[in-house]
N, C-alpha and C positions, 0 to 999 in steps of 0.2 A: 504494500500500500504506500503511495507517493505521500509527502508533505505538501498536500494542498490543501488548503480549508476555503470552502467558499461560501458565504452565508447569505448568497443570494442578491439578485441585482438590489440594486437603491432605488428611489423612488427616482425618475426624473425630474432636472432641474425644473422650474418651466420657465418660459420667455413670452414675451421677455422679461427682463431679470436684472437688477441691481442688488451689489451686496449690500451696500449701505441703507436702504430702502427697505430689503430683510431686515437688516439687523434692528431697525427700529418701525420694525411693521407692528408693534402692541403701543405705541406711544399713542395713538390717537383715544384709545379703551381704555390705557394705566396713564390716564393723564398728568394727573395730581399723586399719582405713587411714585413714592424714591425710588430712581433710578440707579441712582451711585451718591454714597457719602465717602468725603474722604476724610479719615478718624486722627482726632489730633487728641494728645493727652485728657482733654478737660472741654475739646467742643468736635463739632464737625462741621461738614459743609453738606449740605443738601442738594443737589442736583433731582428734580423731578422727571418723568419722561419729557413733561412738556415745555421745559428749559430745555433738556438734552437735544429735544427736535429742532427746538426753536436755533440752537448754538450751532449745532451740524448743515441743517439746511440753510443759516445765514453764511457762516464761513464759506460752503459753497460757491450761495451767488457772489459775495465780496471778491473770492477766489477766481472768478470768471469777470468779474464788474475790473480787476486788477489788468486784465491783457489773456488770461490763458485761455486756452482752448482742448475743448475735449480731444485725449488723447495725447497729451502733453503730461510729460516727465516731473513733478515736483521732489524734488530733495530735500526732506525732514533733517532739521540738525535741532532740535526742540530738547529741554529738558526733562525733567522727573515732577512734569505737571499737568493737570488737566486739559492741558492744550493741548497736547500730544493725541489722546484719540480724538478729538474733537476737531483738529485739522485732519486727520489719516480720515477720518467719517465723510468731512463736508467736501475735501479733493475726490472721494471715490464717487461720493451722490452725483455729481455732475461729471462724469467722466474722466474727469484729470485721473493719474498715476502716479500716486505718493509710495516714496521710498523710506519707510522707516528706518533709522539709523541709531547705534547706540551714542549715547552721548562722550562716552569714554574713546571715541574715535580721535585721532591730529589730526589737526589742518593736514599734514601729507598724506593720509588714510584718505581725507575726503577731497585732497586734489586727483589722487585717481581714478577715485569715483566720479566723479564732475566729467573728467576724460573721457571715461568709456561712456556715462548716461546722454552726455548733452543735456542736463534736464533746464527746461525752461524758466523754472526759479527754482530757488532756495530758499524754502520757510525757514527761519535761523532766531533762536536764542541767542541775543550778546554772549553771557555767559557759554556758550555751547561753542570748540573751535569749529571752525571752517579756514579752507581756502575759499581766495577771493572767485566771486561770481559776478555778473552782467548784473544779476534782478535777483536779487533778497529783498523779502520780503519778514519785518520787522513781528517778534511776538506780540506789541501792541497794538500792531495793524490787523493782526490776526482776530485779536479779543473785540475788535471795534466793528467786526464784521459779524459778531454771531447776533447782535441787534435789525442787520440789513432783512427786507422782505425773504421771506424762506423761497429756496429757489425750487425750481423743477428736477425730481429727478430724472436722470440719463440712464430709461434703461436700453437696454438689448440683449444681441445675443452673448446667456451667460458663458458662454468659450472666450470671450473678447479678453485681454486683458486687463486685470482691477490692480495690482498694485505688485512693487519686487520688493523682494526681502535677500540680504546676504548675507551665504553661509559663515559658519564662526571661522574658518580661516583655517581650520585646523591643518590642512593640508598645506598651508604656507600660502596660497590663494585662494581668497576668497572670490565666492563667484556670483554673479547676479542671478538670482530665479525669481524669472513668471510667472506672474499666479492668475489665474480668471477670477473672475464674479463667482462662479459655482465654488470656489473652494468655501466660501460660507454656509452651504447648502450642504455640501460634505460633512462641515462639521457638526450636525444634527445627528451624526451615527453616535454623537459621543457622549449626547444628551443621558442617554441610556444604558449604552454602553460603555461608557469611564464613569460620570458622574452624578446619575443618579438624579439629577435636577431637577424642579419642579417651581412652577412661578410662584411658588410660597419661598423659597429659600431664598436666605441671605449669605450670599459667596465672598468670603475676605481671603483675597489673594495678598499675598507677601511682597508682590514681588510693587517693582516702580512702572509706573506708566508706561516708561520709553523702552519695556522690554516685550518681546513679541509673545511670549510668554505669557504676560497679564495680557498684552493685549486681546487675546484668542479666549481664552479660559477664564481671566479673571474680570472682562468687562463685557467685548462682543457676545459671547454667547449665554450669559444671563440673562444683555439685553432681548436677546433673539428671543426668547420664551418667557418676555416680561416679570422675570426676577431681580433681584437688588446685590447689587455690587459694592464690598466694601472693600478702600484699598488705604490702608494706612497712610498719614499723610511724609513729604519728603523728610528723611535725616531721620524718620523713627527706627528706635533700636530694634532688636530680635528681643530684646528681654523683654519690651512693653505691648508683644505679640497677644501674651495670652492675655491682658488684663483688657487689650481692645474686645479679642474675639468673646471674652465674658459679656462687658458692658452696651457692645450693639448686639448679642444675640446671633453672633454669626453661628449658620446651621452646617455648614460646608468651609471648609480652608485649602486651600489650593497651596501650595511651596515646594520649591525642592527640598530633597533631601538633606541638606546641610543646614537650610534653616529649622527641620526639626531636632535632628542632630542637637543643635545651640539650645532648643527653647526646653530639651531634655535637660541639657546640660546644666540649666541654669535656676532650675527651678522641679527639683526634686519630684514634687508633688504639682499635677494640674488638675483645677478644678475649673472646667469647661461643659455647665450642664445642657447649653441648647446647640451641642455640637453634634454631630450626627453620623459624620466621617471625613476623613482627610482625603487629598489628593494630592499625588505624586511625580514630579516628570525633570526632566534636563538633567538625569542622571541616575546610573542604576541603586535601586533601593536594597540596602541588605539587610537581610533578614533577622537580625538582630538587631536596626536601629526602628524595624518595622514593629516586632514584638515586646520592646523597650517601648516605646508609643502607646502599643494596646493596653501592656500591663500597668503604665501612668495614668492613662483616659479613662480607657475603658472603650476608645473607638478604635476603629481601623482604619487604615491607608491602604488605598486604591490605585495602585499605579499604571503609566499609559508611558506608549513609546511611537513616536514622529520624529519626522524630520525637517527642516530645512523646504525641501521638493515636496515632503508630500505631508497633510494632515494628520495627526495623532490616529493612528488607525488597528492596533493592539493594543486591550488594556484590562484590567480587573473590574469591579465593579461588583453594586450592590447586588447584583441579579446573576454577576458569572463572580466570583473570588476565586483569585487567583491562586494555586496549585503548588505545594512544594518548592517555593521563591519563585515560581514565575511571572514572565511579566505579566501575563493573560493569555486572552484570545482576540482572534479577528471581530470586530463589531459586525454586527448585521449591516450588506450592505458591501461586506469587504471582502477581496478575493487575495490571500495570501499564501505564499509558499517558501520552504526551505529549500535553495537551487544550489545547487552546486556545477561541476564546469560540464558536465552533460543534461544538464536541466532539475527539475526537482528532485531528493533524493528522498530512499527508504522514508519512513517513519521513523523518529529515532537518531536518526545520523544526523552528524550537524553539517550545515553548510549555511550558505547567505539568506538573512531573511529578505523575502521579496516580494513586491506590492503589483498587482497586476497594475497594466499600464490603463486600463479602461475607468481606473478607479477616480471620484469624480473630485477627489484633495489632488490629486497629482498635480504638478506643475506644468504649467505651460513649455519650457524649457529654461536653458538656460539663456540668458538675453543676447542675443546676433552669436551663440556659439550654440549652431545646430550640430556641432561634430561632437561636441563635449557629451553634449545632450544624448548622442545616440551609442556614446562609450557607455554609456550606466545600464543602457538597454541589455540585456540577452534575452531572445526570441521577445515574445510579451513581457518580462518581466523587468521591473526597474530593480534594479540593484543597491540595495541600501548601504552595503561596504561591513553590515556590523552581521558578526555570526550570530547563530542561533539553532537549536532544535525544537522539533514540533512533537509532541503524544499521538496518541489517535483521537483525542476530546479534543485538539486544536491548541489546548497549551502550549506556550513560546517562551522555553528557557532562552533567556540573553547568554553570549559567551562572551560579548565583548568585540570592539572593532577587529576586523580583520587585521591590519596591522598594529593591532597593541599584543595581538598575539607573541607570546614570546618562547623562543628556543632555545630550551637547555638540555644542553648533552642529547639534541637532535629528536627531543620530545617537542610539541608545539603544545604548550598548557596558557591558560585563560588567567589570564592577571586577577579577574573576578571570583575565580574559584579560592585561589590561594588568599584574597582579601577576606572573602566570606568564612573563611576557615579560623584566621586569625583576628576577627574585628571582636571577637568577644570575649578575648583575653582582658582580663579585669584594670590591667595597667595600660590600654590602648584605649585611646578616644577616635582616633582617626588614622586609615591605613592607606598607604598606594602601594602599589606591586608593578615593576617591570623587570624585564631583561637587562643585564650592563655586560660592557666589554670588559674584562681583567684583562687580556694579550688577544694579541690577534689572534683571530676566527675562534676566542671561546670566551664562550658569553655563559651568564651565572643569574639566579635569581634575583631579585634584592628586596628586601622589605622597607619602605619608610613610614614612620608612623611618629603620629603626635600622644602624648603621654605628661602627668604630671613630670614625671624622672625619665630618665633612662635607664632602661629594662636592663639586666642581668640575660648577657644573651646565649647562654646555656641555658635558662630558663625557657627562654623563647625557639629555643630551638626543639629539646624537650616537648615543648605547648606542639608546636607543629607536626613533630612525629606523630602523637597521636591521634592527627589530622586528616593529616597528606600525605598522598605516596612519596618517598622518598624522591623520584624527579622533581618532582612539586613543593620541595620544600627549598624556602629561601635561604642561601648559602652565605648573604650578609644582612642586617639590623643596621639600621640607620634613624638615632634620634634627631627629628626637627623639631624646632619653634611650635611651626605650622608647616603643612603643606601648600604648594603652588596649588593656586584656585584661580580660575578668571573671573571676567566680570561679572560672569551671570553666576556663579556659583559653582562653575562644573570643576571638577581636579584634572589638570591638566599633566596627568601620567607624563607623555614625553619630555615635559620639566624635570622628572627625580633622575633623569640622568645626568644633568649637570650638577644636581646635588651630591652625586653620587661620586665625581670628579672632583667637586671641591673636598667633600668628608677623603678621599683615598689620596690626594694631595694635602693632609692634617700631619 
């Protein structure tokens, strides 16, 4: 039996079709309902649906009353504030194509972006760098538009393209992806299938505006099914996480993992009664910081796996939980498989997780590189890069990217296994695992991990034996401060090899 799970087509998009117009198709019904508060120690802000419509379809027409013209490129350089969806909203309403950006980009980052887009303005925060542009457009000329008459929406056909996002880089280039209108309409498999949601609930995502992350889960798709979005307001701690999600009643919490990690860490005991279940994503969850959650709450964490190219489209959830650390299953809707280099493999065997290409998040491609675009391809399937195996119920163990994969003494073992092995040793708070070179052509395991002290590494090595097979255990222990993390939270593994050259150069 092959690794393919298919749960059946999706409903079609219809047309014509506008994302932005989805997303706030309940504002006319939930007029006077909060649509999003943003929570500040001792107040909040109120946004109702019919402010939020009002702010999105004005920025539109001002956005169009400006010079642009449907089909025209806009470049976000916005900070960690409610301008941020509310321009990304009122550029898609009217057909413009807004490029979210993180704000942690240089002016050299976004001069070769500017390169390759051509985009016809630049929406720009002072505070936010840029290289120079022809037509910036100022964040208070932004705010003085969500007053103008609410414009017309632009729809059409949802294949057209709505808006590019670029990947994190990891590859050392980042590359531009297309997305249509329907990737909104995709992401209704997740309603049910990751999140459980219902227009009664109240969502407090962690994360900041300007990440694509809240943007998707922690504000778009609440609106979508006229529910209330709460997002902490900018410069709040992880510590004053739980005392928000107390005090507004938040039912749902969306974060990565490392901000539960902290809000564990910091506060022994949570008392979170109108809390319901967590949600997980932008990095794999282990199963000990998943079960450390449960046995503090009393809730659980739901985890979901996307990319870049294509919508969150594997994940847990109240209706499917997920299996022996897995990440889940395919949503209804989603046609997934485990490929390997003659197509989908056994049951069981690991190989590439892979998203059929008819699937309705996929990306349009990559932007003027249709070769790039058709490297990821094999036969129907997109290639996501990150291994994985499949059950016969559809469960999807994660092994970890394809090249974090590591080789030792000509075993290829999964940085993930040996993490989960050792994350629950009682003097580790935080682990990464990769391969290092000690001489040429022989590479060795290596463990880095944060800890009050540093470990007694007989000890840890002991812990391991009775872990991992002997290939699989790490052959050196490396105390840090902290681990290398990027900006959105994820631990950036191919950093602890330079750790690993300063610690062996000590």
């Amino acid at each position: 039996m092959l690794s393919i799970f298919d749960q059946g087509p999706p409903p079609p998009c219809p047309t014509p079709f506008n994302l932005a117009a989805h997303v706030l198709r309940h504002a006319k019904d939930c007029a006077g309902k909060v649509a999003l508060s943003v929570l500040g120690p001792d107040s909040s802000k109120d946004w109702t649906y019919q402010q939020l419509e009002q702010a999105v379809r004005g920025t539109g027409a001002g956005l169009l009353a400006s010079g642009l013209k449907p089909g025209d490129i806009v470049l976000m350089r916005l900070g960690n504030t409610v301008d941020f969806p509310i321009t990304y909203l009122g550029a898609i309403a009217v057909g413009l194509i807004p490029v979210p950006t993180s704000s942690q980009l240089t002016a050299a980052e976004t001069a070769k972006m500017i390169s390759d887009l051509s985009p016809a303005a630049v929406v720009r925060d002072a505070d936010v760098a840029c290289a120079p542009h022809h037509n910036q457009i100022d964040a208070a000329t932004l705010r003085d538009m969500r007053q103008l008459d609410m414009c017309t929406y632009d729809k059409g056909d949802p294949n057209r393209m709505a808006y590019i996002v670029y990947t994190s880089g990891s590859s050392g280039n980042p590359r531009a992806v297309a997305h249509a209108h329907r990737a909104i309409w995709a992401r209704q498999m997740m309603v049910d299938g990751w999140y459980g949601l219902t227009s009664e609930d109240r969502l407090m995502h962690a994360g900041a505006f300007n990440w694509t992350y809240t943007l998707g889960t922690g504000l778009m798709d609440p609106w979508t099914i006229g529910a209330t979005a709460l997002i902490p307001q900018p410069g709040t701690d992880i510590s004053a996480l739980p005392a928000l999600l107390r005090t507004h009643k938040a039912t749902i919490f969306a974060a990565a993992p490392g901000v539960y990690r902290k809000m564990l860490h910091d506060h022994p005991a949570l008392d979170l009664p109108d809390l319901r279940h967590g949600l997980c994503a932008g990095e794999k969850l282990s199963q000990h910081l998943h079960q450390s959650w449960t046995d503090t709450t009393g809730t659980t964490l739901y985890e979901a796996y996307g990319l870049s190219e294509v919508s969150t489209f594997i994940s847990s959830s109240p209706s499917h939980p997920s299996q022996d650390g897995a990440l889940g299953q395919p949503q209804t809707g989603r046609r997934v498989a485990i490929v390997g280099p003659d197509g989908p493999v056994p049951m069981g065997e690991p190989g590439t997780i892979a998203v059929h290409k008819s699937d309705p998040g996929m990306m349009l491609g990559y932007l003027y590189n249709p070769a790039e675009t058709m490297a990821r391809m094999q036969g129907d399937w997109f290639m996501t890069g990150d291994l994985g195996a499949m059950t016969a119920e559809g469960q999807i163990a994660y092994l970890g990217r394809d090249d974090d994969m590591m080789n030792a003494g000509g075993f290829r073992v999964s940085p993930l296994e040996v993490e989960a092995a050792l994350t629950a040793h009682p003097g580790i708070t935080q682990i990464g695992v990769t391969d290092v070179e000690v001489k040429q052509d022989t590479r060795i395991i290596a463990a880095f991990y944060t800890g009050p002290t540093p470990l007694d590494e007989a000890d840890l090595r002991a812990y391991a034996q009775n872990k991992l097979a002997r290939y699989k255990q790490p052959r050196v222990y490396v105390h840090l401060a902290e681990l290398p993390i990027g900006p959105n939270g994820k631990m950036q593994r191919r950093a602890l090899r330079d750790y690993f050259k300063v610690h062996d150069n000590d």
